[in-house]
C-alpha positions, -999 to +999 in steps of 0.1 A: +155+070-195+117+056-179+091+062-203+057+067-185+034+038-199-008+043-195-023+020-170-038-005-195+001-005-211+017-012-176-011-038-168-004-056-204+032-051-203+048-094-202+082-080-193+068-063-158+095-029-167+064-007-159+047-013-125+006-014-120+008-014-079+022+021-074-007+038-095-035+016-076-021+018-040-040+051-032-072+032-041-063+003-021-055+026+006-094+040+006-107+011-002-094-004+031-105+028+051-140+029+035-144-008+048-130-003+078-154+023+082-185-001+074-172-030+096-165-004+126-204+012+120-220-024+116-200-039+144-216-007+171-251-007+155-248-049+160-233-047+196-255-019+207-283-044+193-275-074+210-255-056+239-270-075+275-260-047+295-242-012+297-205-027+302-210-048+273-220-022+250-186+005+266-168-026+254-184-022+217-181+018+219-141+014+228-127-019+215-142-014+178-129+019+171-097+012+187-092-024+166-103-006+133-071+017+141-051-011+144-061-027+114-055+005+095-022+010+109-009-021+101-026-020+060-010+013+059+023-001+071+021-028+049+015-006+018+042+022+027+063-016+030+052-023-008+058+010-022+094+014-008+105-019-019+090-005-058+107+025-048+139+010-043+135-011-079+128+020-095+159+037-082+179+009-089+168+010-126+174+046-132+212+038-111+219+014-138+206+038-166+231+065-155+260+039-147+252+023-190+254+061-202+293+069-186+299+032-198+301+016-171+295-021-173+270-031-145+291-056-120+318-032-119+324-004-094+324+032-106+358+048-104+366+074-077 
């Protein structure tokens, strides 16, 4: 079956069998919300700065928060994206693992 490797192994590991990106995508994940964060704080403190006039600084107040959401929706998309396509590897692997152990050949369809 899968044997679990430690990060540094699956980071080090030439034949890519054990995968680095689904153990780091949680970090990646905050990483993009804490800087999404920043961005939306320094982009109201530097349009309520430089704002001419009340209109201008609504437009700060509503369109920053509303294009950090988009942002974030589409970097979590993109990650869910990455982890189901390793998801789907993974499963694959452990298909073939079964199919070898009732000796199968892989190519051929299972009987039944």
């Amino acid at each position: 079956m899968h044997r679990e490797t430690s990060f540094l192994g699956a980071l080090f590991d030439f034949s890519f069998r054990s995968f680095v990106t689904l153990r780091i995508v949680r970090f990646l994940y905050a990483v993009a919300v804490v800087l999404l964060a920043v961005g939306v704080i320094a982009a109201l403190v530097g349009g309520m700065a430089t704002g001419r006039n009340a209109l201008e600084m609504a437009g700060f107040l509503l369109f920053a928060p509303i294009g950090a959401f988009l942002y974030l929706l589409i970097i979590r998309v993109s990650l869910e994206l990455m982890v189901v396509i390793f998801r789907i590897g993974e499963t694959q692997g452990q298909i073939l693992e079964a199919l070898r152990g009732r000796g199968i050949p892989p190519g051929s369809s299972p009987p039944g």
